[in-house]
MIDOSE-907628 format. One record per residue: x, y, z of N, C-alpha, C in turn; residue number from 0. Coordinates in steps of 0.05 Angstrom, whole numbers, plus 32768, in hexadecimal, padded with zeros to 4 digits. Example, Ala and Ser with C-alpha at 12.3 -4.5 7.8 and 13.67 -1.06 7.14 Angstrom:
! MIDOSE-907628
<nc1 8108; nc2 7F8E; nc3 809C; cac1 80F6; cac2 7FA6; cac3 809C; cc1 8108; cc2 7FBE; cc3 809C; num 0>
<nc1 8101; nc2 7FD3; nc3 808E; cac1 8111; cac2 7FEB; cac3 808F; cc1 8102; cc2 8001; cc3 809D; num 1>
***
This chain:
! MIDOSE-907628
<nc1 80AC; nc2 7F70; nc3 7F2C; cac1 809E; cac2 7F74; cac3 7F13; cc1 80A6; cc2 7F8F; cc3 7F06; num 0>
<nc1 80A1; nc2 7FA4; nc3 7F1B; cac1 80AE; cac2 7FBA; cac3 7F0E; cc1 80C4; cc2 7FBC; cc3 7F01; num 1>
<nc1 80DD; nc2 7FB7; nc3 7F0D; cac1 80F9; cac2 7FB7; cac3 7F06; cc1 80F9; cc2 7FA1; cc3 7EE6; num 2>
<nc1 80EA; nc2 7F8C; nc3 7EE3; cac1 80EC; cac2 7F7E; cac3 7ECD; cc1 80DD; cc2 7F90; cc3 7EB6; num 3>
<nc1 80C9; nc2 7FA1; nc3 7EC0; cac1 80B3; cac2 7FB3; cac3 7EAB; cc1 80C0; cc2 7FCB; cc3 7E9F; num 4>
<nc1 80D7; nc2 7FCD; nc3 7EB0; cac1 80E7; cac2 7FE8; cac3 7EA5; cc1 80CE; cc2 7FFE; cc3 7EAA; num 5>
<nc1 80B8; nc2 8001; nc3 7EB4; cac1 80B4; cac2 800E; cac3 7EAF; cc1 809B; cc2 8019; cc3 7EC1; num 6>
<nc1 808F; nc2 8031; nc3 7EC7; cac1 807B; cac2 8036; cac3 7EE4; cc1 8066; cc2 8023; cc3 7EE2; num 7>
<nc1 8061; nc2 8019; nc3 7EFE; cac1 8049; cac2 800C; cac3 7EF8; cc1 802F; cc2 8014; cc3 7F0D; num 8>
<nc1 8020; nc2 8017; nc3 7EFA; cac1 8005; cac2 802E; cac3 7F0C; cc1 7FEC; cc2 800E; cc3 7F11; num 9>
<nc1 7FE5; nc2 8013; nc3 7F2D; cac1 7FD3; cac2 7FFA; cac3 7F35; cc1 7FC1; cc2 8010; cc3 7F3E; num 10>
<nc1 7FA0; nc2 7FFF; nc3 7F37; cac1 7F86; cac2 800E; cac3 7F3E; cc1 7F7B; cc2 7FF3; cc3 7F50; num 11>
<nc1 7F73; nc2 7FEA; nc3 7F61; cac1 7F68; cac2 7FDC; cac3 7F73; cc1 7F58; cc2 7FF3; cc3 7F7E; num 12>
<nc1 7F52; nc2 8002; nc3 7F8B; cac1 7F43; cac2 8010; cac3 7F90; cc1 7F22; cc2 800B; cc3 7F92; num 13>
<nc1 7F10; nc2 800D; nc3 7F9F; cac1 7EF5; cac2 7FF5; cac3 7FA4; cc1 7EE9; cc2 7FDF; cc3 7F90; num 14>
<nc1 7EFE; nc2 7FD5; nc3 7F89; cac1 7EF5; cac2 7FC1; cac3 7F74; cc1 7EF3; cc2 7F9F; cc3 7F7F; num 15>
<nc1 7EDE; nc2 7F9B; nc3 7F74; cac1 7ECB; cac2 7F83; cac3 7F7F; cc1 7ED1; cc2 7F6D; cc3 7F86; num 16>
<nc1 7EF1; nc2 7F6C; nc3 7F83; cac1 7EF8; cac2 7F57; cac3 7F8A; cc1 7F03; cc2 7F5F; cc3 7FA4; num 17>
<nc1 7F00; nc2 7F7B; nc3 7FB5; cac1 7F09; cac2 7F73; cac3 7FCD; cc1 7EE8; cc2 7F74; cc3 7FDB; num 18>
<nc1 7ED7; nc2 7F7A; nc3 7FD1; cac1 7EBA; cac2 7F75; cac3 7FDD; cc1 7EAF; cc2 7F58; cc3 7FE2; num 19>
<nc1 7ECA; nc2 7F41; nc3 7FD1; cac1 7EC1; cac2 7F24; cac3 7FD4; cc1 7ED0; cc2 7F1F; cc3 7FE7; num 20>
<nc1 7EE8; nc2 7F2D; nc3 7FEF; cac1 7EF7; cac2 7F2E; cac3 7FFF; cc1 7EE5; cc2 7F3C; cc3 8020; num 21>
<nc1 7EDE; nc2 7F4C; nc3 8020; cac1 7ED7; cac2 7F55; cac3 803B; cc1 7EB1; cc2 7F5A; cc3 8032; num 22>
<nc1 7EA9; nc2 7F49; nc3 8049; cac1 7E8C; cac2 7F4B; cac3 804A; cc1 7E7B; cc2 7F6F; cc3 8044; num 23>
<nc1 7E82; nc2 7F7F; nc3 805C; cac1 7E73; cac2 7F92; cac3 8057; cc1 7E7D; cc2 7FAA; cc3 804C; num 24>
<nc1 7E6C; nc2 7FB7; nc3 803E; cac1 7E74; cac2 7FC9; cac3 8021; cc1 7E8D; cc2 7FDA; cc3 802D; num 25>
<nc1 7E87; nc2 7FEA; nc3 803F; cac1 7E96; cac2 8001; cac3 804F; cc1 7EB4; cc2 7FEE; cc3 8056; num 26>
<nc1 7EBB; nc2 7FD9; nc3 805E; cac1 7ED6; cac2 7FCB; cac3 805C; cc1 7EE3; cc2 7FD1; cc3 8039; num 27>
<nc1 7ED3; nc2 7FD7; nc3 8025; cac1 7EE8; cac2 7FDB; cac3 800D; cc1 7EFC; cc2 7FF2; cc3 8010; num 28>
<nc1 7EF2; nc2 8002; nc3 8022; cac1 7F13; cac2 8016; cac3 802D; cc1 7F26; cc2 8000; cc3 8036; num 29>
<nc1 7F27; nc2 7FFA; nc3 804D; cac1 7F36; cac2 7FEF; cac3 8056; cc1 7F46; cc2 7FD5; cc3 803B; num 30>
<nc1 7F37; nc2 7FCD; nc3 802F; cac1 7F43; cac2 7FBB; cac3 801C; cc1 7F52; cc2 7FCA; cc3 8003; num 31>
<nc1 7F45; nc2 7FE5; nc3 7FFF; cac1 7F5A; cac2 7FEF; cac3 7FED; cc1 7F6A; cc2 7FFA; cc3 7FF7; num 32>
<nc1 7F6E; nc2 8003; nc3 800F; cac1 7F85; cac2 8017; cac3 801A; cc1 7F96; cc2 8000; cc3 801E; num 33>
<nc1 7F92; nc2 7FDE; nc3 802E; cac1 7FA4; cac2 7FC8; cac3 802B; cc1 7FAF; cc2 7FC1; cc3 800D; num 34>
<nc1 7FA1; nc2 7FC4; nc3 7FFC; cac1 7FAC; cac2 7FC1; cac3 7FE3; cc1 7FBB; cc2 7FD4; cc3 7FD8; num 35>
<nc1 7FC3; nc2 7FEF; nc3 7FDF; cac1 7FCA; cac2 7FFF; cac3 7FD1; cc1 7FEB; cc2 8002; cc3 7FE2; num 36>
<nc1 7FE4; nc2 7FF5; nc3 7FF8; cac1 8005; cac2 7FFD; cac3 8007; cc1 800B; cc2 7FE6; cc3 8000; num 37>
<nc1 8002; nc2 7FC6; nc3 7FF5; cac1 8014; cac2 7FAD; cac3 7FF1; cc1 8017; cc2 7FBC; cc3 7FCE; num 38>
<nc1 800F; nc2 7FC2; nc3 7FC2; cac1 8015; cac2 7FD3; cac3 7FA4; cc1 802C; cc2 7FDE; cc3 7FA9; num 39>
<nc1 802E; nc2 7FF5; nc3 7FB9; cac1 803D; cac2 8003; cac3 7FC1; cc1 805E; cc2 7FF8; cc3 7FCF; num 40>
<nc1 8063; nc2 7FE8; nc3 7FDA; cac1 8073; cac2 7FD5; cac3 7FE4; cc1 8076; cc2 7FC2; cc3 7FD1; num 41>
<nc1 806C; nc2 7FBE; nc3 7FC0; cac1 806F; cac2 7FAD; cac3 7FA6; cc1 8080; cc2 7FB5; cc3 7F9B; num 42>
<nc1 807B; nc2 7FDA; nc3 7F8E; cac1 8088; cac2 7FE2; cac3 7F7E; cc1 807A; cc2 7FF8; cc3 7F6B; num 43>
<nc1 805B; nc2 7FFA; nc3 7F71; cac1 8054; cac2 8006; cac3 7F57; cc1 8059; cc2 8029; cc3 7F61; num 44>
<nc1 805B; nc2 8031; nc3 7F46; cac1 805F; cac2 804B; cac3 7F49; cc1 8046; cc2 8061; cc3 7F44; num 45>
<nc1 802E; nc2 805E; nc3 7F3A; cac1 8014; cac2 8065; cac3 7F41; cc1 7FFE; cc2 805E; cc3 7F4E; num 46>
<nc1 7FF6; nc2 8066; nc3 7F64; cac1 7FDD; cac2 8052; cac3 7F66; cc1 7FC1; cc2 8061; cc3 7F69; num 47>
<nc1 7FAB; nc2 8059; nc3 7F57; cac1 7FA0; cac2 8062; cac3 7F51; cc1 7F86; cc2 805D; cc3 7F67; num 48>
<nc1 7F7A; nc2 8076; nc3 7F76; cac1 7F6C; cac2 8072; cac3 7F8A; cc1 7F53; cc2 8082; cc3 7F89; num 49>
<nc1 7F40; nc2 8073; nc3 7FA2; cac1 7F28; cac2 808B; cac3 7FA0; cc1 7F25; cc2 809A; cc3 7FB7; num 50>
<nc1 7F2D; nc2 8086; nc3 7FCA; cac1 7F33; cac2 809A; cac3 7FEF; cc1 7F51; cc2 80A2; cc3 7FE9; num 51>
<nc1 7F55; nc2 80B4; nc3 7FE7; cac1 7F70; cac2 80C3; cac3 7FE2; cc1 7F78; cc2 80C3; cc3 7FFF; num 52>
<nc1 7F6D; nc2 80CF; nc3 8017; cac1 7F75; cac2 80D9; cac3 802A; cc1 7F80; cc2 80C3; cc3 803F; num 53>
<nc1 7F71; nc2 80AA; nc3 803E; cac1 7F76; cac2 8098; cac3 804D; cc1 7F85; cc2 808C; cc3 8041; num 54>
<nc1 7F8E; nc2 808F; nc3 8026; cac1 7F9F; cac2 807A; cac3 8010; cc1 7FB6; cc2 8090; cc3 801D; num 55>
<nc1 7FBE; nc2 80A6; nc3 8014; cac1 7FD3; cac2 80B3; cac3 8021; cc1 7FD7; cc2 80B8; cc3 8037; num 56>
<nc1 7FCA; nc2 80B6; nc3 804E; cac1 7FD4; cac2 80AF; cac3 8067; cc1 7FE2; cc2 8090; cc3 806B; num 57>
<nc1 7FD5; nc2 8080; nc3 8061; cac1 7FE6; cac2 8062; cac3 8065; cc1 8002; cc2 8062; cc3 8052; num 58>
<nc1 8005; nc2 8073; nc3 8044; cac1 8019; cac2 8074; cac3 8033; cc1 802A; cc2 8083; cc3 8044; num 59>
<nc1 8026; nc2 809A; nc3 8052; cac1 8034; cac2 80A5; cac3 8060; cc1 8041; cc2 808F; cc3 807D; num 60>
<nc1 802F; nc2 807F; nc3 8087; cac1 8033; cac2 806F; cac3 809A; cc1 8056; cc2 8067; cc3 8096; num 61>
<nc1 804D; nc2 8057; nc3 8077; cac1 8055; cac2 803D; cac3 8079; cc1 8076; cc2 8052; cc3 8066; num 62>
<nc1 806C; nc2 8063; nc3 805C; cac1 808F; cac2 8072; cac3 805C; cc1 809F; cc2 8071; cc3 8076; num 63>
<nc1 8090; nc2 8080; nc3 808B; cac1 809F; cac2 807F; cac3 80A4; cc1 80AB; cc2 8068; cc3 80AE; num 64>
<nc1 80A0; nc2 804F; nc3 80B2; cac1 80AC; cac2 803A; cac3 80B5; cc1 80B6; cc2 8029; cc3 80A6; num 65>
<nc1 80B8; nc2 8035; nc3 8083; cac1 80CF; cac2 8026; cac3 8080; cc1 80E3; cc2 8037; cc3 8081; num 66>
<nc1 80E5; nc2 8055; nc3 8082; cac1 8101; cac2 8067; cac3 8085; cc1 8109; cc2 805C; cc3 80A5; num 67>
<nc1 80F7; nc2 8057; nc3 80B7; cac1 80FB; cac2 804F; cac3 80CF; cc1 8119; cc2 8034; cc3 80CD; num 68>
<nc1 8105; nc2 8025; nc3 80BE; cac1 8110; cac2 800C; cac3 80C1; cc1 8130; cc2 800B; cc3 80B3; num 69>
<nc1 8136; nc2 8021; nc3 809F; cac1 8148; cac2 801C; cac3 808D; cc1 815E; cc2 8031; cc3 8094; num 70>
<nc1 815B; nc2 803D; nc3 80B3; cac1 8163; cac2 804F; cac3 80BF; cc1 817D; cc2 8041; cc3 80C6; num 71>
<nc1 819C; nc2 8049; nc3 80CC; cac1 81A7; cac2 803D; cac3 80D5; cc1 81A8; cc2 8037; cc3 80F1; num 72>
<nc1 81B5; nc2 8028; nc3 8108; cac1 81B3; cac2 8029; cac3 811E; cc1 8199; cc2 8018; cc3 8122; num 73>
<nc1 8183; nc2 8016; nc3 8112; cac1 8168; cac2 7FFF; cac3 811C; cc1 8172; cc2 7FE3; cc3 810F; num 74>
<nc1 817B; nc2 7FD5; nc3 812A; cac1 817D; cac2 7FB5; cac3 8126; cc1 8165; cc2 7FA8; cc3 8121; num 75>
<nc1 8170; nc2 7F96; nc3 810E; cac1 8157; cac2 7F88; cac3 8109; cc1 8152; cc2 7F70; cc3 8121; num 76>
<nc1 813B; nc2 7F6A; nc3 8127; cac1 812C; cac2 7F57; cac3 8141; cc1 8134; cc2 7F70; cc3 8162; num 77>
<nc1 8137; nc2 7F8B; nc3 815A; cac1 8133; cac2 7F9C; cac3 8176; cc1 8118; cc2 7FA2; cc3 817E; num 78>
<nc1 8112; nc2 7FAD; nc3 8190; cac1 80F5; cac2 7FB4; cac3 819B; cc1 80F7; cc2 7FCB; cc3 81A0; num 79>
<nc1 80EA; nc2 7FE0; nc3 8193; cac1 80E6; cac2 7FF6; cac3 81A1; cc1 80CE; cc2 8004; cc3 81B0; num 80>
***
C-alpha cells in the first residue's frame, strides 16, 4: 500500500475499541496495540501513532533485531539456532 501511496503512511490503532472487542479485559488493549503497531510496522507504515510509547518502542526495537538478524548474511533459511 505504501509503495502504491507514494507516499508516508501514519497508522493510529492505539487503544481503540475495536481491539477491546477483540480482547476481553481492558488492561489487554496494550498488548493489542503494541500487536497492531509492529503488523503496521512490517506493513510498511512510516508513523505510528501511539500512547504506550515505551512498550511500543521496545517491540519495535525487538523486531528490528530480528529482522537485521534474519537479513544477515550467512543465516540460512530453515537453520536453528
Amino acid at each position: 500500500l505504501v509503495e502504491r501511496l507514494g507516499r508516508p503512511l501514519v497508522v493510529g490503532v492505539s487503544r481503540k475499541s475495536m481491539i477491546g472487542k477483540i480482547v476481553t479485559q481492558s488492561q489487554c488493549r496494550l498488548i493489542g496495540s503494541v500487536s497492531l503497531a509492529m503488523l503496521a510496522a512490517i506493513k510498511g507504515a512510516s508513523i505510528l501513532r501511539v500512547h504506550d510509547v515505551r512498550p511500543t518502542y521496545d517491540a519495535l526495537a525487538i523486531l528490528k533485531q530480528v529482522w537485521e538478524y534474519e537479513a544477515s548474511p550467512g543465516v540460512c533459511e530453515g537453520s536453528v539456532h
